[in-house]
N, C-alpha and C positions, 0 to 999 in steps of 0.2 A: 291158334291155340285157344281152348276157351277150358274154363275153369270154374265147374261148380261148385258150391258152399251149400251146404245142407245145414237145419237146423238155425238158422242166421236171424232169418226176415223176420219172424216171428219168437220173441222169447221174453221173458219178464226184465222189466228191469230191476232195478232194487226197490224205488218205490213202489211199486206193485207186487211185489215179494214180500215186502216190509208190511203193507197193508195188512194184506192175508194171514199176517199173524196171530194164533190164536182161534181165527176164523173155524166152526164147526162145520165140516164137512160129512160126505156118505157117498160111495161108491154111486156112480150111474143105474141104475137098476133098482136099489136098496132105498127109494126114498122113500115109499110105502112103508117097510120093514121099518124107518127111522120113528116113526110114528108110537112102534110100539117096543119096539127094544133098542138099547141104548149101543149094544155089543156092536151096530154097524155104523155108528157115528165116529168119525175122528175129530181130530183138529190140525190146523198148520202149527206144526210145531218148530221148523227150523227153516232156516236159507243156506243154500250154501251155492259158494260159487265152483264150478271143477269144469276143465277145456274153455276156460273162458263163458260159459253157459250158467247163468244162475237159475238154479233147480228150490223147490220147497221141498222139505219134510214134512209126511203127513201121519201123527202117529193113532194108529188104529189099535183096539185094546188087545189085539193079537199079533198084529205086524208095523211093521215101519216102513212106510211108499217115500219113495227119492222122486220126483217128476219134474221134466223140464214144464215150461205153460203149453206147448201142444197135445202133451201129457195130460194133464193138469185139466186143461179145457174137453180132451177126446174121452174123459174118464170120473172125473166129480164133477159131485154137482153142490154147490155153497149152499148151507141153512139156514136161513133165517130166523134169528133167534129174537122171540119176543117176548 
């Protein structure tokens, strides 16, 4: 019998959820665009834990992203803010 788990190996923990707090974000693609308008910037707005998985909320001035960190990794990209 063998028994896969998906979604396991790789996932935030709370410290690294907790970090991200705040943290300004932009879509993959949109980091050009961040330069000049503000409309595709978010921030980590929340943690939550659901199936055992702790996910970020990312709130964007038009929508609100739930992302596990493979999520998270395969789709923002972090800004540094100076």
């Amino acid at each position: 019998m063998n028994i896969e788990t998906f979604g396991f190996g790789d996932q935030f923990t709370l410290n690294d959820a907790f970090e991200l707090l705040n943290c300004h974000v932009v879509k993959k693609g949109d980091e050009k665009k961040s330069e000049s308008t503000i409309e595709v910037i978010g921030f980590v707005a929340g943690v939550i834990t659901l199936n055992d998985e702790i996910e970020v909320m990312i709130k964007f001035p038009k929508e609100l992203v739930q992302l596990t960190k493979s999520g998270f990794s395969d789709n923002i990209t972090l800004l540094e803010m100076t």
